[in-house]
C-alpha positions, 0 to 999 in steps of 0.5 A, a space after each residue: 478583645 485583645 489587640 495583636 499587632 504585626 509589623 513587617 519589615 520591623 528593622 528599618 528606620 520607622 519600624 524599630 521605634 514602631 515596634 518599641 512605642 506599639 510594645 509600651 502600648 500594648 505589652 511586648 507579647 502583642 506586637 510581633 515584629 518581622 523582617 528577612 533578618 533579625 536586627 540587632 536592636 535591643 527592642 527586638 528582644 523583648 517580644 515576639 521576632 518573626 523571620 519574614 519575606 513579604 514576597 513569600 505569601 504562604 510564609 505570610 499566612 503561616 504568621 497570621 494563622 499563628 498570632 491572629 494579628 488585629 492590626 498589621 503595619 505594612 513597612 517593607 519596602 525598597 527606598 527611592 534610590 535603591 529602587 531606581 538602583 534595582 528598578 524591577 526588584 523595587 517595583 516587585 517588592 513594593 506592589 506585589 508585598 503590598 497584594 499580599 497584605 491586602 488579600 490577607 486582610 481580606 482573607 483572615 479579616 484583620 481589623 485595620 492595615 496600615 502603608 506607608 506612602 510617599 511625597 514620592 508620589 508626586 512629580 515635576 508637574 506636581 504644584 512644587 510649594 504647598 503641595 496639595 492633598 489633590 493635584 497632578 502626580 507624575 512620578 518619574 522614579 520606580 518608588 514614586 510610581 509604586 507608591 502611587 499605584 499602591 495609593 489607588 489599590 489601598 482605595 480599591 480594597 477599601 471601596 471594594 472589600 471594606 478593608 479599613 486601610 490607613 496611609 500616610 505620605 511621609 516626607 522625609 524622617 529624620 532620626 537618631 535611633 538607626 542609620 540611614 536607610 537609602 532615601 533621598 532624604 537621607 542626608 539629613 539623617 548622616 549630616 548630623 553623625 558627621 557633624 559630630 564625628 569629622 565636622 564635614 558632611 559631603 552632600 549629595 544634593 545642591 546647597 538650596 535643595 529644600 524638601 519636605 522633612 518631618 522628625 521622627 517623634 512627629 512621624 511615630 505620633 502621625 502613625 498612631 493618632 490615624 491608626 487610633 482615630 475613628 474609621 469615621 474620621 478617616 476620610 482619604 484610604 488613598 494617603 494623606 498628606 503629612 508636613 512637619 517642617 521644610 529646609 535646604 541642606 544649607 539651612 539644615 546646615 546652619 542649624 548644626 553650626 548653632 551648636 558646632 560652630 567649625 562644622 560645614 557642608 560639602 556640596 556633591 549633586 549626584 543622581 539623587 539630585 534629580 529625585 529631589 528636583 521632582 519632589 515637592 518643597 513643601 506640603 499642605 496637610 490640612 486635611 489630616 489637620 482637620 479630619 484627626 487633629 494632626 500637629 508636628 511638635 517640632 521644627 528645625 531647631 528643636 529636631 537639631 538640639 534633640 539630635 545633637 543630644 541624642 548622639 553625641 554619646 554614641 560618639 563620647 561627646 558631651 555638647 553644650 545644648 
């Protein structure tokens, strides 16, 4: 049987690359990509676009009535500091998106779901280094908390419904294909346009801020590997844990003056600084280890050079790497 793959909420920083990596997988016809808007990246026109509210869940069922989807990717969601901007449209995006999804797969029997989590989820009571697959989790931002219900309602529809839902905490993605997209992490996605372009970045977190990160290869190579692993495998339907590297602003900043030697870092603390406070500084993911083989590929020096190359073209630059 044919796979046919849905991505909602397409057009945000994980889900553009998704949909061109799924598409080289499985054809440009079999992976539809929907969002509230269309984007303009070139991958949008190769294959089957869809205009899509995940709130509106007859407009949801119009699409999988349509194209009869095997696999749905789940990416629609308000981001930690524009939830806490718009608390109550956070939590209704977030948790009642995610009911949506999980009745369909009950309803149309989609063969396997997969939804996002956070390091988020965590808190200040939350061991800060090494963070384990199971300790303390206090959330105090509208992201954090919706995360860590949807963590618990994943669990409940698998337990309860059989649903063959697969999740993943991600730290923070760090890419070079779209622009940031409201994260607290965020900043280690703009530091490298500035680098390229003014030389300065104002950073709006404390110069020894470290936080878990993970490049953006490593985090589309995560979300397939547990999307194509054997149910047997997988052994959390909460989320799993995912680390690829950790480092401050700081240290991030030390990388890029490798390559760009007159660049620096202006430091800014604003709210977002206690969003970062309560996340964990690093994160032990040796249950994905071992129940599906999970392995990063790349640290912060080789995330850097691979950035900087990337682009430096966009900016008609030509850097030695």
């Amino acid at each position: 049987m044919a796979e046919n793959i849905l991505v909602i909420g397409a057009c945000g920083q994980l889900g553009t690359e998704l949909v061109e990596e799924l598409r080289k997988m499985y054809g440009n016809d079999q992976v539809i990509a929907s969002d509230i808007f269309k984007g303009d990246d070139v991958v949008f026109r190769s294959g089957p676009f869809e205009i899509l509210d995940i709130l509106d869940k007859k407009r949801l069922g119009e699409v999988l009535y349509k194209y009869k989807p095997t696999q749905v990717y789940h990416l629609a969601a308000l981001l930690s500091a524009t939830a806490e901007l718009k608390p109550k449209l956070g939590w209704t995006l977030n948790m009642d998106g995610l009911f949506n999804v999980l009745d369909a797969a009950v309803e149309f029997r989609i063969d396997k779901i997969y939804w996002p989590s956070s390091i988020a989820v965590f808190g200040p009571g939350t061991p800060a280094n090494n963070t384990p697959q199971n300790c303390v989790m206090d959330p105090n931002t509208i992201y954090g908390i919706s995360k860590l219900a949807g963590e618990r309602y994943c669990e409940y529809y698998f337990r309860k419904h059989g649903v063959d839902v697969r999740s993943l905490r991600y730290p923070g993605l760090i890419g070079y294909k779209s622009d940031p997209g409201g994260g607290t992490t965020d900043y280690a996605v703009s530091i490298y346009h500035d680098a390229l372009t003014t030389a300065l970045h104002h950073c709006f977190l404390k110069a020894d801020t470290e936080l878990p990160m993970l490049y953006m290869p490593d985090a589309l190579k995560a979300t397939l590997d547990i999307m194509h692993a054997p149910a047997e495998k997988i052994k959390i339907r909460s989320s799993y844990n995912l680390a690829g590297m950790s480092f401050s602003p700081k240290e991030i900043t030390a990388a890029i003056q490798k390559y760009i030697p007159a660049f620096d870092t202006l430091y800014m603390p604003d709210s977002r600084q206690e969003i970062a406070d309560s996340w964990p500084n690093s994160i032990d993911d040796s249950e994905a280890r071992k129940d599906w083989g999970w392995k990063p590929g790349y640290d912060l020096d080789s995330m850097t050079r691979d950035m900087l190359k990337n682009l430096a073209p966009r900016y008609g630059l030509a850097l030695s790497l």
